[in-house]
N, C-alpha and C positions, 0 to 999 in steps of 0.2 A: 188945945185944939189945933195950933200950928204945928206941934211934932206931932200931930195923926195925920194933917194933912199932906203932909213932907214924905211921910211913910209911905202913905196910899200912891203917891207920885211916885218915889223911891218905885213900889209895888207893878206901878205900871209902868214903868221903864225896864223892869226887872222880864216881865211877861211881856216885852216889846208890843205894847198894845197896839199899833199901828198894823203891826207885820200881822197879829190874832185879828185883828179888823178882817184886814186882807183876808187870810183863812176864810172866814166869816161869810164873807161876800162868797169866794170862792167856793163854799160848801154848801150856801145859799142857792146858788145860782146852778151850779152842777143839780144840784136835787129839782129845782125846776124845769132843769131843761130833761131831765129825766124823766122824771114823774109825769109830764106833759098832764094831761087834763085829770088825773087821777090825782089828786096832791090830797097828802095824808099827815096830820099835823101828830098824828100818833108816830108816827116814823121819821118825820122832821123834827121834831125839836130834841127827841132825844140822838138824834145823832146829830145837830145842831152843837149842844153842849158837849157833847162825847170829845168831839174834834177839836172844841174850842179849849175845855180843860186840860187835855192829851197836848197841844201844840203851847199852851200857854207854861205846863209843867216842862215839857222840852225847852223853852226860851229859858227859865227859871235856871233848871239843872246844865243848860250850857254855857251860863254866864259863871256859875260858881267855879267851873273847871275852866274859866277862863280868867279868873283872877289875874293872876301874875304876865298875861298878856296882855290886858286891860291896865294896868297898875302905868303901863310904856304906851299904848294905841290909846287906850279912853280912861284916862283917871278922872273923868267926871261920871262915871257909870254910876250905879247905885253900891256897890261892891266895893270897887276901889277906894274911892271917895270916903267910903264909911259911914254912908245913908242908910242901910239893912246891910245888916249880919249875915255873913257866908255860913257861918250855922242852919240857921234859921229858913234859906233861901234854900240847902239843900233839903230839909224836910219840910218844907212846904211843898215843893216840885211833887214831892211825892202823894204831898193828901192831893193835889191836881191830878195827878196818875192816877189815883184809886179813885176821882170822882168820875173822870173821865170812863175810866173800864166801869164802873157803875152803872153808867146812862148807858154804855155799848151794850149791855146785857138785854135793854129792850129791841134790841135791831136780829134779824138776821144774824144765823150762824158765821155766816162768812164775814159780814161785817164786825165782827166781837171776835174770831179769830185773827182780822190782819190789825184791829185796836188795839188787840193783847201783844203780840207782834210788833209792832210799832212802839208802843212804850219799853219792853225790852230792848230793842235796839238803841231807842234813844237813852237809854240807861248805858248802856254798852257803847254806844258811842260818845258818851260822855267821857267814860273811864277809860276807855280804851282807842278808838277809833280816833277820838276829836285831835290827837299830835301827828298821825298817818296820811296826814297830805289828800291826795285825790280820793284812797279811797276813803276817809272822810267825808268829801263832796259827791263818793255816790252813793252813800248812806242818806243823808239828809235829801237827796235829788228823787231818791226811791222812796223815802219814806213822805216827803210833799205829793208826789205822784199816786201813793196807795189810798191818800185821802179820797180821791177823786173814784179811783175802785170801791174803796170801801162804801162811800156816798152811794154810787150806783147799784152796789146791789141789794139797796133796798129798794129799787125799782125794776121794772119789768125790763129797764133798757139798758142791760149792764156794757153792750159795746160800746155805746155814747161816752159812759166813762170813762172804758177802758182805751180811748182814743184821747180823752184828755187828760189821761192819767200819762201816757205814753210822751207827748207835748211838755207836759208840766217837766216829765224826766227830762228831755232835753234843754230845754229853756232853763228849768232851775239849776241844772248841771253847768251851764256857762255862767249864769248868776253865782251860785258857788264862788265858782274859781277865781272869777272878778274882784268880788268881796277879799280873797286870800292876797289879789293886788295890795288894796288898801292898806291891810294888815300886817308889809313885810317884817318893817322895820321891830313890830312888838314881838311876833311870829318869830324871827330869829332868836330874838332874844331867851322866847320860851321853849325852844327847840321842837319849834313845829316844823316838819318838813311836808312844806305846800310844793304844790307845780312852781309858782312864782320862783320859789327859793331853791329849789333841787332845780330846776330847768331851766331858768331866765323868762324873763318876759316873751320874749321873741315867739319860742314853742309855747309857751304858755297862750299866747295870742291866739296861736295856731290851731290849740286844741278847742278853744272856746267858740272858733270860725268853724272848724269841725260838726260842734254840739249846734250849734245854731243852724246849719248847715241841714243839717238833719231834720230839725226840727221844722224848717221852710218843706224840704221834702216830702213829710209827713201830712202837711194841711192841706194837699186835695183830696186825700186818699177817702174820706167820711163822706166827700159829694159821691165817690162812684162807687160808694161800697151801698150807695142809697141811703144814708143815714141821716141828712140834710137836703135842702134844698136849692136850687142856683143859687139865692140871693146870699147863703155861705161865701160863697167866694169870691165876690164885690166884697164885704166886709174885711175876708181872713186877708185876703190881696193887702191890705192897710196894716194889717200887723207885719206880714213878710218882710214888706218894705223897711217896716221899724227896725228887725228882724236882721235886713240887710244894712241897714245903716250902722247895727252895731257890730259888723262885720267889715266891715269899710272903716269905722274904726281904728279897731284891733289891729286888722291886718297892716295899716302905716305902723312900722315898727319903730319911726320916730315921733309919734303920738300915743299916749293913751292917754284916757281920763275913766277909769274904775269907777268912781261914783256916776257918773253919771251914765254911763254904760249900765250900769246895776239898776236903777232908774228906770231907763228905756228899755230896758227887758221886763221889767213888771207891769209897763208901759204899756209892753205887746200881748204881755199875757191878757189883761182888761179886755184889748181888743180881738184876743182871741175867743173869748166866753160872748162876747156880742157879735162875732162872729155865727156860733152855735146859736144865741137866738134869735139872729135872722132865717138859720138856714128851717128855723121850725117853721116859717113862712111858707 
């Protein structure tokens, strides 16, 4: 009974259950704020699970091509450590893939085109993408962003989405590159060429005050396109600030702290999404 329980742990460490939570919440909540008084549980839950299997088999198949980086950054992973088999972890990933495109089949064409979509890339960027540095981080940025698409258009309100899809690419794109801070020292090793490591910190800082930059930019644009309401922007104003703090940051080039910067951007993102259901007010 204690080696299954060990496993199932192993398992959830493997699908970084926390980060699938997040999704969860996130895929949750976009469909609410979409669907507005029309909520349809035929259309939710299977894109519910669609997303949840789809991102859970991505965590899966990203950890096994990152063994030998993990073996120097986290040898207490499930992988490295030698709690579940890098065999086993790469075909598993994939019955997640195949349940996930399963559940996409009850949604919307467009929603089951960018889910098909999406697991191909995350396959691809697995084997190929994931040692390529930035563009790496705007794979995974694009593909967090297309959830929030693909969500939407099983509602009547696909600009809603496609506004928080647009966000999420910003915001997760500095998140990204943050993360590849943490990572140097493993990342050299396994000859990953991140921003960090090909550019120094410094520009790396610079890029990530850029993304975020943008992304402050982006948040009044949903009040005057009519898509919300005032009380939007008393809210989203509280993420910005977060927003900017992690920009003030970065930008002292004799300070960072990457974990907790990566934090405070998923931090903003929260109050981003309670931002949207205020402005449904």
């Amino acid at each position: 009974m204690g080696r299954k329980l060990e496993k199932l742990k192993a398992f959830s460490e493997l699908i970084r259950i926390k980060e699938t939570f997040f999704v969860f919440v996130s895929v949750l909540a976009t469909i609410l704020l979409c669907q507005g008084n029309v909520f349809n549980w035929k259309i939710t839950l299977p894109a519910l699970l669609a997303i949840i299997f789809i991102a859970a088999g991505g965590n899966m198949i990203n950890d096994s091509f990152d063994f030998f980086i993990d073996l120097v950054n986290r040898p207490d992973r499930p992988l490295p450590s030698g709690r579940f088999s890098r065999k086993n972890a790469k075909r598993l990933s994939f019955v997640l893939f195949f349940i996930g495109i399963f559940f996409s089949l009850f949604l919307p064409l467009l929603s089951i085109v960018i889910a098909c979509f999406t697991v191909v890339l995350l396959i691809f960027y697995s084997y190929f993408f994931k040692r390529s540095g930035f563009l790496g981080n705007f794979f995974v940025s694009y593909m967090f962003a297309s959830i929030f698409v693909a969500v939407a258009a099983t509602t009547p309100n696909l600009m809603t989405g496609i506004f928080i899809g647009i966000l999420a690419f910003f915001t997760s794109s500095a998140h990204e590159i943050l993360k590849d801070m943490e990572d140097v020292r493993g990342d050299k090793i396994g000859g990953v060429k991140t921003l960090p490591i090909n550019h120094g910190i410094k520009k790396t800082n610079f890029i990530v005050f850029s993304f975020l930059l943008i992304a402050i930019l982006f948040t009044p644009i949903p009040y005057f396109l009519g898509l919300v309401s005032f009380y939007y922007l008393f809210v989203i104003f509280i993420a910005d600030l977060v927003f900017v703090k992690v920009i003030l940051s970065v930008l002292r080039s004799s300070y960072t702290n990457p974990t907790k910067n990566v934090n405070l951007i998923l931090f903003g993102v929260g109050i981003v999404f309670l931002a949207f259901f205020a402005g449904l007010l």
